[in-house]
ZADREN-654278 format. One record per residue: residue in three letters; z, y, x of N, C-alpha, C in turn. Coordinates in pm, 1 decimal. Example, Ala and Ser with C-alpha at 12.3 -4.5 7.8 and 13.67 -1.06 7.14 Angstrom:
residues 2
+------+----------+----------+----------+----------+----------+----------+----------+----------+----------+
| resn |      n_Z |      n_Y |      n_X |     ca_Z |     ca_Y |     ca_X |      c_Z |      c_Y |      c_X |
+------+----------+----------+----------+----------+----------+----------+----------+----------+----------+
|  ala |    780.0 |   -569.0 |   1319.0 |    780.0 |   -450.0 |   1230.0 |    780.0 |   -330.0 |   1320.0 |
|  ser |    708.0 |   -225.0 |   1285.0 |    714.0 |   -106.0 |   1367.0 |    787.0 |      3.0 |   1290.0 |
+------+----------+----------+----------+----------+----------+----------+----------+----------+----------+
END
This chain:
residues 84
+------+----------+----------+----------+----------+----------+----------+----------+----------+----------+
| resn |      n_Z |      n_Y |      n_X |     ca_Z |     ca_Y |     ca_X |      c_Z |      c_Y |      c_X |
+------+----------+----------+----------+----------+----------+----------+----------+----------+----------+
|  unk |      0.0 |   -118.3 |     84.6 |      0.0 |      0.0 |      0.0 |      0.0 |    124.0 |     88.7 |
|  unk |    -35.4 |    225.0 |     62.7 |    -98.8 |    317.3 |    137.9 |     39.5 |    472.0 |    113.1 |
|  unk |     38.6 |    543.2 |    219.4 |    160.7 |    640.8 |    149.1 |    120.1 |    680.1 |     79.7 |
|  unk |    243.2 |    751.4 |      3.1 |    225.3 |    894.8 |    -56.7 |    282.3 |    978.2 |    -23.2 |
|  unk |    364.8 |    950.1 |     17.9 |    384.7 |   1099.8 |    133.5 |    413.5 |   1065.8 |    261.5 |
|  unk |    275.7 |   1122.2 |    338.3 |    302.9 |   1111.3 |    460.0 |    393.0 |   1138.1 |    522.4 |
|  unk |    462.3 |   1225.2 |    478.4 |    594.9 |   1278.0 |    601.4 |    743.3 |   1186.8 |    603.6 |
|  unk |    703.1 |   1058.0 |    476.2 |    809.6 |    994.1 |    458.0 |    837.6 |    884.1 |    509.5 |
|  unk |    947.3 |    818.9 |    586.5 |    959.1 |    695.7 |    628.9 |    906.6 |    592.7 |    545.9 |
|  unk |    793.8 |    507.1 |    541.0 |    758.1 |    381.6 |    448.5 |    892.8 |    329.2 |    382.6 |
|  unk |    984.6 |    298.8 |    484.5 |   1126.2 |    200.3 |    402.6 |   1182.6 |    323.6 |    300.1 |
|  unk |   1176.8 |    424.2 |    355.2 |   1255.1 |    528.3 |    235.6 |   1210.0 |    576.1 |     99.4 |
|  unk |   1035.7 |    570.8 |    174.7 |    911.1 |    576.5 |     18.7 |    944.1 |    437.3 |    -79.4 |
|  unk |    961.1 |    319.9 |    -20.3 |    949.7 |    222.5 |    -97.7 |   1087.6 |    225.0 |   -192.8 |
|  unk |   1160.9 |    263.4 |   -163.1 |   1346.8 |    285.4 |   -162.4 |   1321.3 |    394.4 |   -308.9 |
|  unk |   1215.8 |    478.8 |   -286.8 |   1212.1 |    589.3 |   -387.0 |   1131.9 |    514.1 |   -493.9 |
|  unk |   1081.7 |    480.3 |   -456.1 |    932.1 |    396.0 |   -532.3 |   1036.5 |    301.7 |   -664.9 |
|  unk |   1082.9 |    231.5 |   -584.7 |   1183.2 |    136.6 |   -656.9 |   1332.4 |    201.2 |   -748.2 |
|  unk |   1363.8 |    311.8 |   -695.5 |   1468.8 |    376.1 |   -800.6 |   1396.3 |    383.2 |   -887.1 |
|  unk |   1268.4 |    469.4 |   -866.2 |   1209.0 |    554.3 |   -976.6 |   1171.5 |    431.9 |  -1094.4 |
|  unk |   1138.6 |    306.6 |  -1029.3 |   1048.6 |    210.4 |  -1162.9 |   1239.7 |    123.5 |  -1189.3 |
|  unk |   1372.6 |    164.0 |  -1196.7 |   1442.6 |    118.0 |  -1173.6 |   1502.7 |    210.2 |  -1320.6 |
|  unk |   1493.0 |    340.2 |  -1314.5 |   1541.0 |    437.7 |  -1393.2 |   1482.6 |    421.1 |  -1556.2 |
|  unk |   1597.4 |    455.4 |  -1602.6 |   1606.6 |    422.5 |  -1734.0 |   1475.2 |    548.3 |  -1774.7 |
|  unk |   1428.6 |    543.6 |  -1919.8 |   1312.0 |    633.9 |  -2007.8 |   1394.9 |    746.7 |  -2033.7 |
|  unk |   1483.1 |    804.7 |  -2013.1 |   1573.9 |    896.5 |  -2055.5 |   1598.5 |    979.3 |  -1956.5 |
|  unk |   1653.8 |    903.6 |  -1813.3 |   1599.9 |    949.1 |  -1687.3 |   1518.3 |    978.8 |  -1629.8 |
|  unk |   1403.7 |    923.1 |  -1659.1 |   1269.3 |    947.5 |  -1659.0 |   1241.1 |   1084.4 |  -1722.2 |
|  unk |   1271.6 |   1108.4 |  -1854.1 |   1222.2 |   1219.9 |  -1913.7 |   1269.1 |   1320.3 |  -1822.9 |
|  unk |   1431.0 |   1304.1 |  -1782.5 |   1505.8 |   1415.6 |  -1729.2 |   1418.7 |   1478.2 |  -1621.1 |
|  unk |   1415.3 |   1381.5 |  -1573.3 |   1304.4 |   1434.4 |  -1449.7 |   1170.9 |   1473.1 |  -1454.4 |
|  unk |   1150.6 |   1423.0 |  -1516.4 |    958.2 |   1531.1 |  -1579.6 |   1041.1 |   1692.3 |  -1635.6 |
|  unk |   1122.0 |   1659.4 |  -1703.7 |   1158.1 |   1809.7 |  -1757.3 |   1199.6 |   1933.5 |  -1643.2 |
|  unk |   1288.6 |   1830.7 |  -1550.2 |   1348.7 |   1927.0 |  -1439.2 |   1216.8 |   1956.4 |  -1352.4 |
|  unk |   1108.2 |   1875.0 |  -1294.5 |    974.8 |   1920.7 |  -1301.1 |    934.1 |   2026.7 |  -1344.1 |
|  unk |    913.6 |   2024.9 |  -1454.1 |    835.3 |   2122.2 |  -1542.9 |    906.5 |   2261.7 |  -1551.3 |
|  unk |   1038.3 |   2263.1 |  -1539.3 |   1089.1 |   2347.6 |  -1519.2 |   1076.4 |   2459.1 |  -1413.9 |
|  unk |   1069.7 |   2349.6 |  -1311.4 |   1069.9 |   2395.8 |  -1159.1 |    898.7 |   2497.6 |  -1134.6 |
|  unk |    845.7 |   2395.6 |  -1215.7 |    687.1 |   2457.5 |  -1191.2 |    663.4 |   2581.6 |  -1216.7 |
|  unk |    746.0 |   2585.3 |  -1412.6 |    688.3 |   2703.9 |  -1440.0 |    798.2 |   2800.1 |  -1393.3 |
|  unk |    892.8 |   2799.1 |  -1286.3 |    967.1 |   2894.6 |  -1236.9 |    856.2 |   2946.0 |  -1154.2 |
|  unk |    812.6 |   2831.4 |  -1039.3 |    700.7 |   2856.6 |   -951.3 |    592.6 |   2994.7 |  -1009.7 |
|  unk |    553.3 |   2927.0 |  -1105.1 |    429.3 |   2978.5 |  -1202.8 |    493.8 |   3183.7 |  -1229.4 |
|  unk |    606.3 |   3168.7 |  -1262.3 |    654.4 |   3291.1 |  -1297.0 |    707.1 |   3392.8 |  -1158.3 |
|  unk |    746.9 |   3314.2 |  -1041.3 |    767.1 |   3395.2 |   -945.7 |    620.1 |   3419.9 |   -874.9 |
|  unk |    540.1 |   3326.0 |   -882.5 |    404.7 |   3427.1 |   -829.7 |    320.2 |   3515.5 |   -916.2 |
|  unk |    362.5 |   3523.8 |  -1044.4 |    329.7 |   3656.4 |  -1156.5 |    406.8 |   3722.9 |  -1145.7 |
|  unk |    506.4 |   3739.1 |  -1112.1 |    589.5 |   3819.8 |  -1059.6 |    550.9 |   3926.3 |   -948.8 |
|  unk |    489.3 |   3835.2 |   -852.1 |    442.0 |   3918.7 |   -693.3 |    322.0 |   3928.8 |   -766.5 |
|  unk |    289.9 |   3911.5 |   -814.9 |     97.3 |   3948.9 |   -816.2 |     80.5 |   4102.0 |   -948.0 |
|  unk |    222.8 |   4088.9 |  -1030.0 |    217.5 |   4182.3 |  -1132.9 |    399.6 |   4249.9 |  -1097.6 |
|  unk |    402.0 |   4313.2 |  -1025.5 |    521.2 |   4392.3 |  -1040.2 |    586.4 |   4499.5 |  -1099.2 |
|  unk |    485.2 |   4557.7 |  -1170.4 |    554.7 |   4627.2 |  -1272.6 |    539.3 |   4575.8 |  -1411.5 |
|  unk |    494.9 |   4433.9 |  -1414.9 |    476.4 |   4387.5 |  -1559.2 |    604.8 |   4362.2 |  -1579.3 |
|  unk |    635.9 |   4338.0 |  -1765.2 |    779.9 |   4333.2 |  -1819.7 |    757.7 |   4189.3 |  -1858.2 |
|  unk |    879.8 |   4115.6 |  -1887.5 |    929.6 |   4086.5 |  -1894.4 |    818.9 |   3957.9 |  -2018.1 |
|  unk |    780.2 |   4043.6 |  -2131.2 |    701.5 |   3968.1 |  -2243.0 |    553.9 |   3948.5 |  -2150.8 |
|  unk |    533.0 |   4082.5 |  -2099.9 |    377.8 |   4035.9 |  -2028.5 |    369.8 |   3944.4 |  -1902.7 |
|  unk |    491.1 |   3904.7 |  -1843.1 |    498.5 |   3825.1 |  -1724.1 |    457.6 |   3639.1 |  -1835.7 |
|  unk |    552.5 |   3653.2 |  -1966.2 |    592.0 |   3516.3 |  -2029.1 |    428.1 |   3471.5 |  -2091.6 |
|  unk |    347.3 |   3613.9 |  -2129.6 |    220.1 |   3553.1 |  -2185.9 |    111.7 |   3550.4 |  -2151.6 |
|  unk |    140.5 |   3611.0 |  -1985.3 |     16.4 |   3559.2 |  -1914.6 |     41.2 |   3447.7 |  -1777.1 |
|  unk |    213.4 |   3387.3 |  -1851.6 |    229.2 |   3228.5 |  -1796.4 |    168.6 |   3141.9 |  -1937.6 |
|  unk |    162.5 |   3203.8 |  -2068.9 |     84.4 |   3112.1 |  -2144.9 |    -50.9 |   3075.4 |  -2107.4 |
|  unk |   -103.9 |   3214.9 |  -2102.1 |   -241.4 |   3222.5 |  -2059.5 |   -291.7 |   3076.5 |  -1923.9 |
|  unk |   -161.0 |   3085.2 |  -1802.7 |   -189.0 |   2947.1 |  -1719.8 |   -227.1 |   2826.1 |  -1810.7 |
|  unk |    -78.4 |   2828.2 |  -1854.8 |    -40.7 |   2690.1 |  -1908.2 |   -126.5 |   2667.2 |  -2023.5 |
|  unk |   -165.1 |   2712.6 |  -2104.8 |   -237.9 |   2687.3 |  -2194.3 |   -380.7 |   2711.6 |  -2214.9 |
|  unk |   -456.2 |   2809.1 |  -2126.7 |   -551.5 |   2901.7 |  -2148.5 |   -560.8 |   2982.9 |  -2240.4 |
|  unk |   -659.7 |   3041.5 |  -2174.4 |   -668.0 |   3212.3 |  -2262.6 |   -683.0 |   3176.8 |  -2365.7 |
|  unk |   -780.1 |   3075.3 |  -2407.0 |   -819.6 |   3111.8 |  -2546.6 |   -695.6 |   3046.4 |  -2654.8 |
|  unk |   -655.7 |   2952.9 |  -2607.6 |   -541.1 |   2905.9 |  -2698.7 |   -385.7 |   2984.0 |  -2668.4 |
|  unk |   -343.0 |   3061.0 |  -2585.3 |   -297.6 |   3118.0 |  -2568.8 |   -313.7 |   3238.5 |  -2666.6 |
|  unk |   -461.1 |   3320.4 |  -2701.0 |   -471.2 |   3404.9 |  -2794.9 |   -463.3 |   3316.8 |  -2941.0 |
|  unk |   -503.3 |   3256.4 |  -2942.2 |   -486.4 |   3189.6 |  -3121.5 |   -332.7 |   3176.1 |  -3104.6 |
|  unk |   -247.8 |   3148.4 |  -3008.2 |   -103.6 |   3089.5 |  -3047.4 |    -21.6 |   3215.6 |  -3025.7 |
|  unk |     -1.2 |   3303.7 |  -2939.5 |     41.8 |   3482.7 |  -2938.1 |    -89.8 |   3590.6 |  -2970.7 |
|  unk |   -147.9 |   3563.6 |  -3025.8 |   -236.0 |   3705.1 |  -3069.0 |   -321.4 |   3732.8 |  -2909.6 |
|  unk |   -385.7 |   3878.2 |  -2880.8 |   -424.0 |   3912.9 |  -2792.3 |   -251.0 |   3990.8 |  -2664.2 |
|  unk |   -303.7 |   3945.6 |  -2574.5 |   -216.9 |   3983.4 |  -2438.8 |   -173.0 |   4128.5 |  -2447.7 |
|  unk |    -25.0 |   4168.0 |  -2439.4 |    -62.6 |   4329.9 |  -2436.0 |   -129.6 |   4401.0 |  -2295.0 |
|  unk |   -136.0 |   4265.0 |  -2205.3 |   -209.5 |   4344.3 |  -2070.1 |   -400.0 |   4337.4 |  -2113.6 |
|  unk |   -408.8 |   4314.9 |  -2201.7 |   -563.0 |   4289.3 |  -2240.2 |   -600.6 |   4451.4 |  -2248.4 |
|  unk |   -786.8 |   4464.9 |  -2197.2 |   -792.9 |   4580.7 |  -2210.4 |   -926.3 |   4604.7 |  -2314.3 |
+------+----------+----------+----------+----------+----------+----------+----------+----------+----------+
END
């Protein structure tokens, strides 16, 4: 089997490999959620640097705009107030 992460000891990848198919569906979820979480923090601190004087609502709906795209993003909040 081939890595997946290179930077990881094989015995320690396999060690992870095996908790993970070891962990209960509940645990499982936890961890996609804490994921997803993490991402769209990611997602919001580089709209952050790229829009610095945007507020607060226009930072949240042009992380919809990522996550969802524009166009369903406008059918689900209306038009962007950064739209021109």
């Amino acid at each position: 089997m081939s890595a997946l992460f290179p930077d990881t000891h094989p015995k320690m990848e396999a060690l992870q490999i095996e908790l993970w198919r070891q962990a209960s569906p509940t645990r499982k979820m936890n961890m996609l959620a804490q994921l997803n979480a993490a991402a769209r923090l990611l997602a919001l601190t580089g709209l952050r640097a790229q829009y610095p004087q945007a507020s607060e609502a226009e930072l949240r709906r042009r992380l919809a705009d990522l996550l969802l795209g524009e166009e369903l993003a406008r059918k689900a909040y209306g038009n962007p107030p950064h739209a021109k």
